[in-house]
Every structure is written in structure tokens, then in C-alpha cells.
DRENDO-1510 file (C-alpha; in Angstrom, 1 decimal, always signed):
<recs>
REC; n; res; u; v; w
REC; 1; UNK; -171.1; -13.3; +52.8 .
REC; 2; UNK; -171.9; -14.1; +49.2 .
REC; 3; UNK; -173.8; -12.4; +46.8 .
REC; 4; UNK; -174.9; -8.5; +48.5 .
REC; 5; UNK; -178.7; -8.1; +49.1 .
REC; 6; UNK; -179.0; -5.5; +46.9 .
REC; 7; UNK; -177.3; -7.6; +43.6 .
REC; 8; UNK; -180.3; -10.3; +45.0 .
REC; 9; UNK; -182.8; -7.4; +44.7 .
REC; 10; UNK; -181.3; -6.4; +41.1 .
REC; 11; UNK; -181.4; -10.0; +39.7 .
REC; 12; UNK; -185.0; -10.2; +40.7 .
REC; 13; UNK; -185.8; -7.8; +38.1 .
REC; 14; UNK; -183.0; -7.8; +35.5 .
REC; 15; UNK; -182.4; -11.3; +35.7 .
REC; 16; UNK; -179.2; -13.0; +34.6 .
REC; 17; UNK; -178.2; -10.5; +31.9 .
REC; 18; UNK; -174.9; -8.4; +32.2 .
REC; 19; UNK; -174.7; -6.4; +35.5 .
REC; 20; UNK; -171.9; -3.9; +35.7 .
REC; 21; UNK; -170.7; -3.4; +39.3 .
REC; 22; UNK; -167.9; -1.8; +41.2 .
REC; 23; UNK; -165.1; -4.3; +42.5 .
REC; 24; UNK; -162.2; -4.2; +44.4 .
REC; 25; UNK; -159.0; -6.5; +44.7 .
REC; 26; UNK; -156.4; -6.8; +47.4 .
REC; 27; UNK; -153.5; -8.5; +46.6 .
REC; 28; UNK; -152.0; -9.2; +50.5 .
REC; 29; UNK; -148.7; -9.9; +51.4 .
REC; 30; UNK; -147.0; -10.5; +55.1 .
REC; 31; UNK; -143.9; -9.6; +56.7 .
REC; 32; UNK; -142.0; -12.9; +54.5 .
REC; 33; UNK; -143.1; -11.0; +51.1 .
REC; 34; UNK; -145.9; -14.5; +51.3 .
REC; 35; UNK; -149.1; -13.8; +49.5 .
REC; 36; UNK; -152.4; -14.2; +50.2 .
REC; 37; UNK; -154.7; -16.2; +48.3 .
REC; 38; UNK; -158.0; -18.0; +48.3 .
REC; 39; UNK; -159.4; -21.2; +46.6 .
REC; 40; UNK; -162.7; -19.9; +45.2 .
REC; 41; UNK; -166.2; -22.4; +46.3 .
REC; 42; UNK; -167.8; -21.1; +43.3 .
REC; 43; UNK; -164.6; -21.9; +40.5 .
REC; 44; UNK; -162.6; -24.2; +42.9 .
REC; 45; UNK; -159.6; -22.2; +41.7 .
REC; 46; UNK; -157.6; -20.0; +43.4 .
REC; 47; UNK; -157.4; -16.4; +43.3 .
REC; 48; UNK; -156.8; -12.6; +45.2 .
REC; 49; UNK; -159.3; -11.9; +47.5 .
REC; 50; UNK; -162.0; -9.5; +46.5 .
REC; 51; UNK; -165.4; -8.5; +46.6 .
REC; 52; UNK; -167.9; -5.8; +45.5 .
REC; 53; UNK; -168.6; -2.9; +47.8 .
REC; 54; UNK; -171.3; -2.3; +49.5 .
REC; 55; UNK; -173.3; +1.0; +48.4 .
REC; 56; UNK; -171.2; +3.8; +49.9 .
REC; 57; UNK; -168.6; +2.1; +51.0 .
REC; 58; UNK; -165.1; +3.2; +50.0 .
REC; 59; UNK; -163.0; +1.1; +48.2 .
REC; 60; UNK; -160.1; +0.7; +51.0 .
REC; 61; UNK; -162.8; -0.2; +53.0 .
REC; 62; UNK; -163.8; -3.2; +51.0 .
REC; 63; UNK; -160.6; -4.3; +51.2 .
REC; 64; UNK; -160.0; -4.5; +54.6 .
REC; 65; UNK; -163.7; -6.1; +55.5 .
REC; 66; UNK; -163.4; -8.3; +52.4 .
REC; 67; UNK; -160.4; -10.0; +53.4 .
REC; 68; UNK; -161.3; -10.3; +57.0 .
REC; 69; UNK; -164.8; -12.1; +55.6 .
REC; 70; UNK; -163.2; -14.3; +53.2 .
REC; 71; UNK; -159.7; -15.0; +55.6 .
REC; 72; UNK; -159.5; -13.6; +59.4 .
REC; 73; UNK; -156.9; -11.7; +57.9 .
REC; 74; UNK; -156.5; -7.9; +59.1 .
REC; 75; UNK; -155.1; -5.9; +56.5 .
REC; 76; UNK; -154.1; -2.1; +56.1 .
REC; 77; UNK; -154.4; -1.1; +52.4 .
REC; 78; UNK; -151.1; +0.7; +51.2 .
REC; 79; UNK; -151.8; +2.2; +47.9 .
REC; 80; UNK; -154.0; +1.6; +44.2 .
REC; 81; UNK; -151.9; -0.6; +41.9 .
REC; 82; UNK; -154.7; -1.4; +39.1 .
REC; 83; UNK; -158.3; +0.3; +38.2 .
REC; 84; UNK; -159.4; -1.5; +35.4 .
REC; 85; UNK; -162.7; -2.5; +33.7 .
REC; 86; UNK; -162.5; -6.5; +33.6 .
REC; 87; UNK; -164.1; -8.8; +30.4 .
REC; 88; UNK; -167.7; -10.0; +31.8 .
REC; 89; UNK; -167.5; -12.6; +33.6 .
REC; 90; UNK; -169.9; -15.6; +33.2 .
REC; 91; UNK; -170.9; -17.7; +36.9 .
REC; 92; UNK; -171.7; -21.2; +37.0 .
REC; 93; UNK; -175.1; -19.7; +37.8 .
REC; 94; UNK; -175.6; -18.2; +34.7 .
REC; 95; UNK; -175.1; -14.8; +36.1 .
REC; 96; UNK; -173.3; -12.2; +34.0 .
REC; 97; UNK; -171.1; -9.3; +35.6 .
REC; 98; UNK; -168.7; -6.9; +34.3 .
REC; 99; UNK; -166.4; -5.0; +36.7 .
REC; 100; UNK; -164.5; -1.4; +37.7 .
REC; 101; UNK; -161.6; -3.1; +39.6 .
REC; 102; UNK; -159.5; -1.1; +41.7 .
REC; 103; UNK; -156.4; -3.1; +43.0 .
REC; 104; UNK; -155.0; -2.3; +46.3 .
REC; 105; UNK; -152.0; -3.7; +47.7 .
REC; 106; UNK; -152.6; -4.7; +51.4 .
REC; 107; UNK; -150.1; -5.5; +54.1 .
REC; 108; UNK; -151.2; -8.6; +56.5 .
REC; 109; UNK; -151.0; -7.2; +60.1 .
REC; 110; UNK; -153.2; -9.6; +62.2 .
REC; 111; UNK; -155.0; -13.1; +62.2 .
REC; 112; UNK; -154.6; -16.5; +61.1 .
REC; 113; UNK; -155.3; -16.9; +58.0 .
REC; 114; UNK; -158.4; -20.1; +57.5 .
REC; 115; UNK; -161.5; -20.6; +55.3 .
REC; 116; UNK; -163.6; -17.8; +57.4 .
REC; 117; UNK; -167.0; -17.5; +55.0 .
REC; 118; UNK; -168.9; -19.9; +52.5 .
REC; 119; UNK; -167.0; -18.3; +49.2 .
REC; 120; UNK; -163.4; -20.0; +49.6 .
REC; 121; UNK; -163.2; -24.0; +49.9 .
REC; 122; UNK; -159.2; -23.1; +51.4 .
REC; 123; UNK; -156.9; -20.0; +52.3 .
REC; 124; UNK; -153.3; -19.6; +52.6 .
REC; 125; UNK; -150.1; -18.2; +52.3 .
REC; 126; UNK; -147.8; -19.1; +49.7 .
REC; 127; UNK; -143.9; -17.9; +48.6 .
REC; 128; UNK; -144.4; -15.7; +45.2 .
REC; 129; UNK; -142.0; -18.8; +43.8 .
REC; 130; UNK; -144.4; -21.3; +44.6 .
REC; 131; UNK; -147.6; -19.8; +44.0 .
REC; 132; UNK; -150.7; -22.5; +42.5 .
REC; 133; UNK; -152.1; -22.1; +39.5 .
REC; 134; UNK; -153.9; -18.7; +39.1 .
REC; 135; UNK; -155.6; -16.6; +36.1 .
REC; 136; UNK; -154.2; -14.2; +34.5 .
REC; 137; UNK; -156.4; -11.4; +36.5 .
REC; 138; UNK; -154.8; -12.6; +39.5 .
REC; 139; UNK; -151.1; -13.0; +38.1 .
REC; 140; UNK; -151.7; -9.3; +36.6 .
REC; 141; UNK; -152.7; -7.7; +39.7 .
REC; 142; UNK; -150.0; -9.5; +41.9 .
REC; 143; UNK; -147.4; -8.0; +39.0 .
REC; 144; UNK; -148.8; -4.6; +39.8 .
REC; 145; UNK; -148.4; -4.8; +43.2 .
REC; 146; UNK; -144.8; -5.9; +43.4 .
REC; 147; UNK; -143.9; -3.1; +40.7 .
REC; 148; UNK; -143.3; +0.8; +42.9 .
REC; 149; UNK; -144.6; +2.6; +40.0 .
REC; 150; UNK; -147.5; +4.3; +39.4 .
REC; 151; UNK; -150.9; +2.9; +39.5 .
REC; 152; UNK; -151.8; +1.5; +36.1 .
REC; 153; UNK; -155.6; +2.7; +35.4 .
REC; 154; UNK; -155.5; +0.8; +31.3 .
REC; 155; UNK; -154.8; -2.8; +32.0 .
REC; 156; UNK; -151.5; -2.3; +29.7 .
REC; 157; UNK; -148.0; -2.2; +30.1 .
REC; 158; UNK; -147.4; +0.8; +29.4 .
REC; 159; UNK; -148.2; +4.3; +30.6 .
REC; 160; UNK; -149.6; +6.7; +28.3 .
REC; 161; UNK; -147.7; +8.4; +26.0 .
REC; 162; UNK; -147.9; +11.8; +27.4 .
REC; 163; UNK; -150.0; +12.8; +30.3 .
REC; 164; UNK; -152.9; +15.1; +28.8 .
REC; 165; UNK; -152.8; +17.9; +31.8 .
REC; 166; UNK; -149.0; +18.4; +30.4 .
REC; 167; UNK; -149.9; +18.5; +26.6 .
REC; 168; UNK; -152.4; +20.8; +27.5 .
REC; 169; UNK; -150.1; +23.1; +29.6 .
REC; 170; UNK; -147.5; +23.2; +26.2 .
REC; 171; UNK; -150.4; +24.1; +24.1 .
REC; 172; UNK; -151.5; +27.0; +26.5 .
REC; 173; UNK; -148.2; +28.3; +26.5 .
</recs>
């Protein structure tokens, strides 16, 4: 699909200067534990698929129509792995966005996976052992989905140190 309408009707007036917008990732995986990726027409890289939602729409279901857009993949979001604020990001366009990314890991459960819109030059599966080059927003994501822990919602490593609802509850009492 591209760039939404309504980001076309907010470049008309704000130009190419920073736009901060909601995103959302899906890192995909199939039955063989293969993931899903696609090679980017704007970057030529590859990367997880993703998108920005369209006004109202929940994030789970940008996730699902995003990947079925970008792959003919049908996908079933499992849980939140990452929410995250990215670094702005700077298009060959000249357009400048910045991103709330919430990560959901997504299990494949129909389709064939193929180039299915105008944003990916190629689509496919690969073995986590043999996956292409990627950034490190893609290879942090993927990490979070394999982990079972808790959603991370910093972009570190580590939880935080003590959960404030629990500090608060010792302080009370």
C-alpha cells in the first residue's frame, strides 16, 4: 500500500520535517521455527514486516493486514515482545519519522509467502541460522520474540530494577 493517505495529507502541510507516528512490527515465524522477512523497495535491505496503523486501528490488527499486504501471509498475533520509541529515521525521500513500535510475535497459519505490494522487491522464509543481513532493529526484535519473558517496553536488556506499583505497595505499608 505505501505511504497512508492521511501521512500524504500531513506532508502537504508539515513537509519533510520529523513526523512522529505509531508503528507496529511482526516478527513471523512458521511451524519449522523459519522466519519471515522482507527485502525493503525503498532500502533494498531486508527487514521484519511492518507498517503504521491506520487511525483506529489496533495494533494486532496492523499486524495481521500488514503482513498479508506486504506477503500473502496470514498471521495470528501471539503476544507484545517490544514497545519501544525508535531513533528517527531518515527516507531516501527526505522524509523524517520517528516511531512508538510495538513488536508482536506472529505465527504464520496460511498463504504462500511472495512479493504481494509495491514496498518489498522479495519475501521469504529463512532458518534463524541462516538469516541475510538485517539491522539491528530487526535482529533486536527477532531476539525478543524468541525470548518467553516479558515484554520489554525500554529497548534494554534489562528489566527495571523494581517494578514501581511494588515500591509503592512497601511504602504504603
Amino acid at each position: 500500500m505505501g505511504t497512508p493517505d492521511f501521512i500524504r495529507d500531513l506532508r502537504s502541510s508539515i513537509g519533510r520535517q520529523l513526523l512522529w507516528l505509531p508503528g507496529v512490527t511482526a516478527v513471523v515465524f512458521d511451524d519449522q521455527g523459519r522466519i519471515l522477512l522482507g527485502r525493503r523497495s525503498d532500502t533494498g535491505g531486508w527487514a521484519v514486516i511492518g507498517g503504521i496503523p491506520e487511525p483506529g486501528e489496533q495494533p494486532a490488527e496492523t499486524a495481521v493486514r500488514e503482513v498479508f499486504e506486504e506477503t500473502a501471509v496470514r498471521v495470528v498475533p501471539e503476544r507484545v515482545v517490544l514497545v519501544e520509541t525508535t531513533p528517527p529515521i531518515h527516507y531516501p525521500n527526505g522524509d523524517v519519522c520517528q516511531f512508538m513500535d510495538v513488536t508482536l510475535r506472529c505465527r504464520a497459519v496460511g498463504g504462500e509467502a511472495r512479493v504481494n505490494d509495491d514496498e518489498s522487491l522479495d519475501v521469504g522464509w529463512f532458518p534463524l541460522d541462516a538469516l541475510p543481513q538485517l539491522d539491528d532493529h530487526a535482529l533486536t526484535r527477532i531476539k525478543r520474540a524468541l525470548d518467553d519473558g516479558p515484554a520489554w517496553f525500554h529497548g534494554t536488556d534489562e528489566p527495571p530494577a523494581e517494578d514501581p506499583a511494588v515500591a509503592r505497595q512497601g511504602a504504603q505499608g
